[in-house]
N, C-alpha and C positions, 0 to 999 in steps of 0.2 A: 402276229400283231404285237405278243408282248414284246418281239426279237425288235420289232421297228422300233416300240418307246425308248427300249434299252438304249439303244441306237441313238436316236433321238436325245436325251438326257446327256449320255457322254460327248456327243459332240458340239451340244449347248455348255457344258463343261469344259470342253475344248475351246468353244468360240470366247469364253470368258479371259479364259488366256489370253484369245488373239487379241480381245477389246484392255486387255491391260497392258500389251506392249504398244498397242497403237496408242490409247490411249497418256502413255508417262513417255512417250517416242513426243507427240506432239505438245505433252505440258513443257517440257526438258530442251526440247531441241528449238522449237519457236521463239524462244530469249535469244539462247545461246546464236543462232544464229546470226539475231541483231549484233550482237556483242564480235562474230567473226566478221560480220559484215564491216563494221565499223572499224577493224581493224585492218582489215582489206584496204581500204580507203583512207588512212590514216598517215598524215605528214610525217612519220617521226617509220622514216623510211627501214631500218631494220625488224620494227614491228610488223610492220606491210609485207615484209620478205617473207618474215616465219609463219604470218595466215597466210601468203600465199602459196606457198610450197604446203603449210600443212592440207588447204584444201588440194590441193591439187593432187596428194598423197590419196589423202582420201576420196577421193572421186576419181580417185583413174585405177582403185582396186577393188574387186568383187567385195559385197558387202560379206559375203558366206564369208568369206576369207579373214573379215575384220573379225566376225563373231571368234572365229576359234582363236582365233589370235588374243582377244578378249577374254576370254575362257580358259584356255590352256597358257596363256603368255606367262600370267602371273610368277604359276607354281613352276612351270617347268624352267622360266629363266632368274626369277629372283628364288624360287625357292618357299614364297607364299603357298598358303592352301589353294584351292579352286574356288572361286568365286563361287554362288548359289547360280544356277542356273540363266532363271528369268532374270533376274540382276545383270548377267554377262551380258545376255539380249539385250533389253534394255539400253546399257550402257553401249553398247555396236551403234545399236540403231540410233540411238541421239547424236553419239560424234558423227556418222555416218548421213544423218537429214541435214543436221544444222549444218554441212558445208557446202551441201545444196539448196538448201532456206540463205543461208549467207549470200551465194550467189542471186539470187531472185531480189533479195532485199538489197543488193547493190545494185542489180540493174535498175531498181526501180525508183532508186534515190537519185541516182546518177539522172532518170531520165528527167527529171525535173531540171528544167532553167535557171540556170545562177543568176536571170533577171530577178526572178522571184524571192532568192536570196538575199537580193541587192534591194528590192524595193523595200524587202522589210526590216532590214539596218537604215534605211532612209526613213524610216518609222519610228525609229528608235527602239527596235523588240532585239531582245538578245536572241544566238543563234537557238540557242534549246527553244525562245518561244518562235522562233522560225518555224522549226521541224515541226513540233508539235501542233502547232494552229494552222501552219499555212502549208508544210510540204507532207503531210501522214497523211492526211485522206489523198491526198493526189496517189501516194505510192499506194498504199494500200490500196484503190482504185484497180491501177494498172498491174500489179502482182496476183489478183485475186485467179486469176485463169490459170498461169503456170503454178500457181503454189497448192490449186486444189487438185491440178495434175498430179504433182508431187504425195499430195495426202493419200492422193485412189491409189495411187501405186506404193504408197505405204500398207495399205489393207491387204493387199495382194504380197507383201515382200515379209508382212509375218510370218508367212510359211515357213521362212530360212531358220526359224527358230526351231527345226526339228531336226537339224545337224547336231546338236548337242543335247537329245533330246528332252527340249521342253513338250509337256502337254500339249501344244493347239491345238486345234481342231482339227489339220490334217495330218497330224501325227497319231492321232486320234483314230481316224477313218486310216490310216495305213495299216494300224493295228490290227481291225480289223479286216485290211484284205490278204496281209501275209496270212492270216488264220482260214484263206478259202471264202470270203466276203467281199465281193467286192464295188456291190452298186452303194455302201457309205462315201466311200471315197468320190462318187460323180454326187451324193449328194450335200457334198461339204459347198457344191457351186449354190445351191440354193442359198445357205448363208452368205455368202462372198456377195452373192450379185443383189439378194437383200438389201445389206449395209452399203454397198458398192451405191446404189440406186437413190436410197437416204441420203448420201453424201453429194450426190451427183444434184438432189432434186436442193438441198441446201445453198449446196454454191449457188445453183441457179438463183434463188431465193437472193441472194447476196449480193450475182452482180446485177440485181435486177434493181435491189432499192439503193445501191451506187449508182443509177444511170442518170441521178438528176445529178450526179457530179461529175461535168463531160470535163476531158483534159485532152 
């Protein structure tokens, strides 16, 4: 019984981890990804070139792969130290969402009607109170499904963080099964499908009290 709380403790010390790259992945990357989106979509055509190649760099390569390249790139090609760890994560995982937050947050600007845009210059509203009054809840509306996709499988994709070994929680419960221990590691799922569940029962929540805004 004491072996379980031991257990127990460390991998709620693990999961602390996990709720802090998910957690500064979703403060960090959520902007940023407006900010690529917008550039995506941007008249001023060399701009548009370099977000779209840089998305596309980054979404067409294992995120594992961004991390060490994050981690190890520094020192070994400019000659810097190594980054701190969770820092390196961190910083992976925000370039690495927000080019997939950018993408969701173009389709979902995009699917809004340039009538709509047109009625409210016939209004006299500038294009920022456009967006803001008349086209954000639309998109937000219709993004809220694939971007909570994206989130759940944020929860699940912390794990990558023990390439480089950060503490999460299944670096954690790995610990313990190379040492001849191995039902931690099956119960690192209880925590996942926990938060996983929270997450799942919130969005619900979300597009529920968006349903009086039909589009």
């Amino acid at each position: 019984m004491n072996f379980f709380f031991e257990v127990t403790l460390n991998l709620l010390s693990g999961f602390g981890v996990t709720l802090l790259i998910f957690a500064a992945t979703l403060v960090f990357a959520l902007p940023l990804g407006l900010v690529l989106s917008f550039g995506s979509m941007s008249s001023f055509k060399p701009l548009k070139a370099v977000v779209k190649v840089f998305v596309w760099i980054i979404r067409g390569t294992p995120l594992m792969l961004q991390i060490l390249v994050v981690y190890y790139g520094p020192a070994l090609i400019f000659g810097w130290g190594f980054l701190e760890r969770v820092v390196a994560v961190i910083v992976a995982f925000v370039i690495n969402y927000a080019c997939y937050f950018s993408e969701i947050y173009r389709g979902g600007i995009q699917s809004i009607s340039k009538g709509q845009y047109e009625a409210g210059q016939v209004l006299g509203m500038t294009r920022s109170q456009i967006f803001f009054r008349v086209v954000l809840l639309q998109v937000i509306k219709r993004i809220v499904p694939p971007m909570s996709n994206e989130i759940i499988t944020l929860v699940k994709d912390t794990s990558l963080a023990r390439i480089i070994v950060v503490e999460e929680i299944l670096k954690v419960a790995y610990d313990y099964t190379i040492k001849g221990t191995i039902w931690p590691l099956f119960y690192t799922a209880v925590y996942y499908l926990i938060f996983v569940g929270i997450l799942t029962l919130l969005f619900g929540y979300i597009e529920k009290k968006l349903n009086y805004f039909r589009v």
